[in-house]
C-alpha positions in Angstrom: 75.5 -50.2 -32.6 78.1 -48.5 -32.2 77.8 -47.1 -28.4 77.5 -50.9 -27.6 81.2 -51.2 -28.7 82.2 -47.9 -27.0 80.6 -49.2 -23.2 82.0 -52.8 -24.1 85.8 -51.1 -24.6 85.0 -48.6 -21.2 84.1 -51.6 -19.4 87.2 -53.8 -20.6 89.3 -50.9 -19.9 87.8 -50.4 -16.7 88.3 -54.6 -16.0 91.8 -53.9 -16.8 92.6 -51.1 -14.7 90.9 -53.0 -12.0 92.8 -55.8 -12.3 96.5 -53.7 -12.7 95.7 -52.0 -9.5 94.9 -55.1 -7.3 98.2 -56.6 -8.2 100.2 -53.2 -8.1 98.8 -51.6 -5.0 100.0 -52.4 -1.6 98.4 -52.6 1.3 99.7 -52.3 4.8 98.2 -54.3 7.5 99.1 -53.8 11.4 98.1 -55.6 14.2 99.5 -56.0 17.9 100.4 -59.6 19.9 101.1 -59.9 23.2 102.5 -63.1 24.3 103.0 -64.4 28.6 106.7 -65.6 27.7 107.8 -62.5 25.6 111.0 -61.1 27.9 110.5 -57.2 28.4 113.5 -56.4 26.8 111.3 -57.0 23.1 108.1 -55.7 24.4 107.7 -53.0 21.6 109.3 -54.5 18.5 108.0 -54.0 15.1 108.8 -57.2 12.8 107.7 -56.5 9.1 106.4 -59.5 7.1 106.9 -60.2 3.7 106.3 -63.1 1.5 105.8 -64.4 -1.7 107.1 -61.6 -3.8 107.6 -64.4 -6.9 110.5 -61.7 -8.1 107.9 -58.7 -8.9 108.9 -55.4 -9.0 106.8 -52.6 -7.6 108.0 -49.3 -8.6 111.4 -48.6 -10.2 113.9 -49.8 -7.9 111.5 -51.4 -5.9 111.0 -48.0 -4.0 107.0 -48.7 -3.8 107.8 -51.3 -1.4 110.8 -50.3 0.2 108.7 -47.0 1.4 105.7 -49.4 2.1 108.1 -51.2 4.8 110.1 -48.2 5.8 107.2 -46.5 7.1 106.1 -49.3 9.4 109.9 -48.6 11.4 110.7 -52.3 11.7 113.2 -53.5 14.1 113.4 -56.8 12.2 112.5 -57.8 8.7 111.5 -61.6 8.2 110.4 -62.9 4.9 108.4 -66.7 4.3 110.0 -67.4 1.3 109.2 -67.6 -2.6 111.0 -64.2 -3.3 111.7 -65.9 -6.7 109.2 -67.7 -9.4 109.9 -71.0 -10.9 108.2 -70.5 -14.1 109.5 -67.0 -14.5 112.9 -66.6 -13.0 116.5 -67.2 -14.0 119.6 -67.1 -13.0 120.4 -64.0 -15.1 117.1 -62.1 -13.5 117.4 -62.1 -9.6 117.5 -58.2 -10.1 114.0 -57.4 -8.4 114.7 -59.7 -5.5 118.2 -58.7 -5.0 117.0 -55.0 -5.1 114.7 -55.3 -3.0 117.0 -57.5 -0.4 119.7 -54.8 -0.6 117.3 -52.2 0.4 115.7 -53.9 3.3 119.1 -54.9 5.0 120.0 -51.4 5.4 116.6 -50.5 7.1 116.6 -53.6 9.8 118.0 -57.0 9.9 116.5 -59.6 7.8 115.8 -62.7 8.3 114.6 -65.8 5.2 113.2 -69.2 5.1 112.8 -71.0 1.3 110.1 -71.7 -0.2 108.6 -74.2 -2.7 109.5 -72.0 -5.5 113.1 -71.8 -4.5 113.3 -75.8 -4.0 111.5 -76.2 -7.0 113.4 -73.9 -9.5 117.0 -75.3 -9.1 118.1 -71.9 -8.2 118.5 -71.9 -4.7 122.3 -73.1 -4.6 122.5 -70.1 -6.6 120.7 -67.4 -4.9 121.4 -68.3 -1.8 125.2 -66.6 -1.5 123.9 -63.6 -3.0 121.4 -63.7 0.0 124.3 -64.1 2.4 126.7 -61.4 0.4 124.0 -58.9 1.7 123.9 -59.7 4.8 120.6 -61.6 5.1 120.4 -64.3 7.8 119.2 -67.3 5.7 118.1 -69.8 8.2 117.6 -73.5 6.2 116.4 -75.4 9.3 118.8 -73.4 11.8 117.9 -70.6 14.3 119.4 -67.6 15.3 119.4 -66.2 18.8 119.0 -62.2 19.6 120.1 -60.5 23.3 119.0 -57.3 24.2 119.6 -56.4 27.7 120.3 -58.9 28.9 117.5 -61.2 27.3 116.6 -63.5 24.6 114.7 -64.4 21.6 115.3 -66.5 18.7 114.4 -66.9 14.9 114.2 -70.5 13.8 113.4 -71.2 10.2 112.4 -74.4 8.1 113.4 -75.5 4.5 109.9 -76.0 2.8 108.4 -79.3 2.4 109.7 -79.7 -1.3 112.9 -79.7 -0.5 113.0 -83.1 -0.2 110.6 -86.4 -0.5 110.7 -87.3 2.7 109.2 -84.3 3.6 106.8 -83.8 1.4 104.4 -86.3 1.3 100.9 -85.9 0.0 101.5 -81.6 0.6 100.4 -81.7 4.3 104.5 -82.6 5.3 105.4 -85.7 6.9 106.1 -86.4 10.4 110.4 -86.2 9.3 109.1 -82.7 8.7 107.3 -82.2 11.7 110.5 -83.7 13.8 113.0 -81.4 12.0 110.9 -78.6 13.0 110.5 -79.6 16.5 114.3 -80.1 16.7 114.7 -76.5 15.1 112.9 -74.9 17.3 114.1 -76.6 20.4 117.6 -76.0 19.9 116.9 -72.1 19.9 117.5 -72.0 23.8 115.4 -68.8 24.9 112.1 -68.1 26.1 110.4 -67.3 23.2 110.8 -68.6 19.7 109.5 -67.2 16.1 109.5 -70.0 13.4 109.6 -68.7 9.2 107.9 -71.3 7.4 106.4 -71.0 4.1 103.4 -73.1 4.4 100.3 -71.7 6.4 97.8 -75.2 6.2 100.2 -77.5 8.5 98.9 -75.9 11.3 99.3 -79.4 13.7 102.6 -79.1 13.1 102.8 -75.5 14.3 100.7 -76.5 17.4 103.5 -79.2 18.2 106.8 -76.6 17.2 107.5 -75.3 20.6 107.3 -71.9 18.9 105.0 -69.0 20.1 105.0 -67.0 16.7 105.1 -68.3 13.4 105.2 -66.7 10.0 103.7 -68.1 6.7 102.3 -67.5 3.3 102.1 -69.2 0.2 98.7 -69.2 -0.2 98.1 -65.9 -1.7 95.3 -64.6 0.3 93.2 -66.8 -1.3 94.0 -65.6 -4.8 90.6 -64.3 -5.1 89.0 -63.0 -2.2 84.9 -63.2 -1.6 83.0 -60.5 0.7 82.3 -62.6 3.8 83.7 -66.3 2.4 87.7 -65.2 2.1 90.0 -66.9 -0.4 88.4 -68.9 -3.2 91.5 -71.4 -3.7 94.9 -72.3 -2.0 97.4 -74.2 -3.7 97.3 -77.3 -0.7 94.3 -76.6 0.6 91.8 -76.5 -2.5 88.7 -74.4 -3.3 87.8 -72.3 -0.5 91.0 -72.7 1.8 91.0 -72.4 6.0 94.7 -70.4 6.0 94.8 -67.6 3.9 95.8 -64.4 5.9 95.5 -63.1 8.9 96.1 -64.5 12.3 94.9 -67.8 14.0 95.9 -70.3 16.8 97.0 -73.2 16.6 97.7 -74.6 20.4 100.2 -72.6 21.8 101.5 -70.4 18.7 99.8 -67.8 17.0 100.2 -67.9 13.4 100.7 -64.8 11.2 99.8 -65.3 7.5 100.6 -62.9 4.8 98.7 -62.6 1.2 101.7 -62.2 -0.3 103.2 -59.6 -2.7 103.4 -61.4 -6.2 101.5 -63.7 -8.7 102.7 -67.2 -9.5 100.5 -69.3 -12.2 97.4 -67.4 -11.6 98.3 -64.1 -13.0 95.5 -61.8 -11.2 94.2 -60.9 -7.5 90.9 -60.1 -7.0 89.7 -58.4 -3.8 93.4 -59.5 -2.4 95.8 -56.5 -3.2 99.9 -57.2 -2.1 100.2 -57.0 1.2 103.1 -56.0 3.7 102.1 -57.0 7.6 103.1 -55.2 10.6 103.0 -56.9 13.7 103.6 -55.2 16.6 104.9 -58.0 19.9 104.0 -56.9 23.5 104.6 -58.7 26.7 101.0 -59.5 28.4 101.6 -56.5 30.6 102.3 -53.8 28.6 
């Protein structure tokens, strides 16, 4: 009996090991847009998308990921929110995020939107200075507008639905959501307007923004992901979830959804490693 134990304990190690590296390993995913109302000027740029990293540390220093993002040359660095955990995170232990913020500001400018864990933690009024101290440009339903050459873009963000009530509603965000983030976005006089939002599943709302690229995550990727069927449950969106990663349309924007980077109350990703994105904007010419 007792090679039964002995494959039993290689097959839980094996489960184990498994398991450590499809929450530890990243991946890099790259893909290309090209957009009709992107001005020349930005035809080219590399934005690096994070999200999600729920305050996990992937090497010492966070130099797994730091090396994971440096080597996609971004020009800008935008991140969907949830860099801390609710259940797992203090005051006293910002020390992954903060590392990891630090290090990305000197390779490109960064740019943040909350998300539902920093709303429901308490320890955004907190964080949020040290965000600023390093030079991160935290927009809470604001925008930010970037010349080069002579042209424009802009970076609008939105506070996640928790923030407030009124926003919330049933988890699909009420039509005061929807407004703010119309009014967001339409105050960002330029041609052609990215949106950070956490959520990936209010897609009508996206259609309606006025933006032409939108960042999200939150769901994880699915958590676990199935050969050919995708993510097996969203939080939002249930068991086997529309908006998981990847890119869609929804009317006039194109919507860039990450996996993620960190766990949250489900402790394991299956099939779904971490994931930095690397999108690549083009004008429709080039």
């Amino acid at each position: 009996m007792g090679w039964i134990f002995l494959i039993a304990a290689v097959l839980i190690l094996l489960a184990v090991l498994f398991l450590w590296w499809q929450d530890n390993h990243l991946t890099v995913y790259k893909t290309s847009l090209s957009f009709a109302t992107l001005p020349d000027a930005f035809s080219g740029e590399r934005i690096v998308h994070l999200s999600d990293l729920h305050n996990k540390s992937f090497g010492i220093d966070q130099k797994q990921l730091i090396d994971a993002v440096s080597s996609c040359n971004p020009d800008r660095i935008v991140i969907t929110g949830d860099l801390i955990d609710k259940r797992r995170t203090t005051a006293a232990t910002f020390s992954p995020a903060l590392t990891l913020i630090k290090a990305l500001c000197a390779i490109a400018p960064v740019y943040y939107c909350p998300g539902n864990h920093e709303a429901e933690s308490g320890l955004y009024p907190t964080l949020l200075p040290l965000l600023l101290k390093r030079g991160v440009t935290v927009l809470n339903d604001s925008s930010e507008v970037i010349e080069k050459n002579g042209e424009q873009i802009a970076i609008c963000g939105v506070m996640d639905v928790r923030v407030s009530p009124d926003r919330f509603g049933d988890g699909q965000g009420t039509e005061i959501h929807a407004q703010i983030m119309r009014s967001v976005v339409d105050m960002a006089h330029a041609p052609f307007r990215i949106l950070l939002s956490h959520r990936p599943h209010l897609a009508k709302m996206y259609a309606q923004s006025g933006a032409s690229l939108v960042f999200c995550g939150h769901a994880h990727g699915g958590q676990i992901r199935l050969p050919f069927v995708g993510g097996l449950f969203a939080p939002d969106q249930g068991i086997f979830p529309r908006y998981t990663a990847g890119v869609y349309q929804a009317g006039n924007a194109t919507v860039v959804i990450s996996r993620g980077l960190g766990n949250s109350k489900f402790p394991f990703r299956v099939f779904n490693r971490p994931q930095v994105v690397c999108v690549t904007i083009k004008t429709d010419e080039t």
